[in-house]
Each structure stands twice: as structure tokens, then as C-alpha cells.
C-alpha positions as a printed Julia matrix, in Angstrom:
83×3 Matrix{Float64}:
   0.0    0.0     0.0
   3.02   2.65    0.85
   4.54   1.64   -2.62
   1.27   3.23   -3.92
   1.7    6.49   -2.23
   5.56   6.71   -2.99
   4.39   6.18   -6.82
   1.95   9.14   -6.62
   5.04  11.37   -4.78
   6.95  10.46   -7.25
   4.24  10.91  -10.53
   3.71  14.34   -8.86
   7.4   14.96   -8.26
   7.48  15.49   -4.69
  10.86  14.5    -2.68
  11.61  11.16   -2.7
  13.13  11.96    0.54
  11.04   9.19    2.57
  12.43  10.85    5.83
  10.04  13.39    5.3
   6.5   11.44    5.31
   5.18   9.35    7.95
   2.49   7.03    7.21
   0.2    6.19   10.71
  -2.64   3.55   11.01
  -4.75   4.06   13.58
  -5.12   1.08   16.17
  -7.73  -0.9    16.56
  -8.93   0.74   12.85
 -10.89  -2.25   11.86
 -12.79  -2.58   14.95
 -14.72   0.76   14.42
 -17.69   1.08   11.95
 -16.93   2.06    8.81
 -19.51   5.46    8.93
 -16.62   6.22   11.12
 -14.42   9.6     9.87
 -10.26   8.91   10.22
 -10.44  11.84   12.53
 -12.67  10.13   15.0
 -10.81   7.01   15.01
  -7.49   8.75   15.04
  -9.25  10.33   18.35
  -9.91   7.68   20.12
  -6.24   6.06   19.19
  -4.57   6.82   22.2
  -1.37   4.98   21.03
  -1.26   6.44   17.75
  -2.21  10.4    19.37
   1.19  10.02   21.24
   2.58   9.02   18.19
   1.92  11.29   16.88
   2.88  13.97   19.21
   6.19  12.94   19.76
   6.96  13.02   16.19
   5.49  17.17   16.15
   7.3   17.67   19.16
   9.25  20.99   18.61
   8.28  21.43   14.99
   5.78  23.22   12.88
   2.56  21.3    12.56
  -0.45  21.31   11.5
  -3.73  19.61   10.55
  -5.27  19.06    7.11
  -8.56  19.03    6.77
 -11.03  18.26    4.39
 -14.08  19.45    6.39
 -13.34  21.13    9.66
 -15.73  19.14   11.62
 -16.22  19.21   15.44
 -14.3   16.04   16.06
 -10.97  18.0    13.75
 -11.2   20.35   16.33
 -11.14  17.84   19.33
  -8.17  16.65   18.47
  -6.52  19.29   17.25
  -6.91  20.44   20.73
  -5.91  16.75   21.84
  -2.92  17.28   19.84
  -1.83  21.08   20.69
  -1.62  21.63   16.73
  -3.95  24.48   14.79
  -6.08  23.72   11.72
């Protein structure tokens, strides 16, 4: 699946530095429905939230989003990082 995304980086020719990306999967992902948005089940990964704040830890960050939706800003606030 990664190979995919590294193809698209590279169709679009963005760095090939693979340093730079970080690919997380959520745990317990396949035990939530499926109505469920990757925000909320990013939310309720505790594992992969301190994931993912160590790896912002002293750095510029951000979040993404497609639709600011109340749960975006939950964990953005879980998170410490602006929209």
C-alpha cells in the first residue's frame, strides 16, 4: 500500500526523501464502523495520538482538513496543533 503512495510522490514529483513522510494507522482501525471519519478514530487512538505527538514535538505542525468538523477540532486540541 506505501509503494502506492511513494508512486503518486513520485508521478507528482514530490521529494523522494522518505524521511520526510510518515504514514500512521490508527489502532484498533478495523474494529470501528466504517460510517466512522479517520479523525474520530485517530481520536480515540490513544497509542497512535502520542505518536503522533512525539513526532510534532518541537516542529511546525499542523492539521489538514477536508471538512473542519467538530471532532478535527477535538483533536486538534488533543494534539496542541492548529487547523
Amino acid at each position: 500500500m506505501f509503494s502506492y503512495y511513494w508512486k503518486i510522490f513520485e508521478l507528482e514529483d514530490i521529494s523522494k526523501d522518505q524521511n520526510k513522510v510518515t504514514f500512521f494507522v490508527p489502532q484498533h482501525a478495523d474494529k470501528f464502523p466504517s460510517t466512522f471519519s479517520l479523525s474520530t478514530i485517530l481520536y480515540y487512538s490513544d497509542k497512535t495520538v502520542k505518536n503522533i505527538q512525539r513526532l510534532c514535538e518541537g516542529k511546525n505542525a499542523y492539521i489538514v482538513s477536508g471538512y473542519n468538523s467538530t471532532i478535527d477540532q477535538r483533536l486538534a486540541v488533543r494534539l496542541n496543533l492548529p487547523i
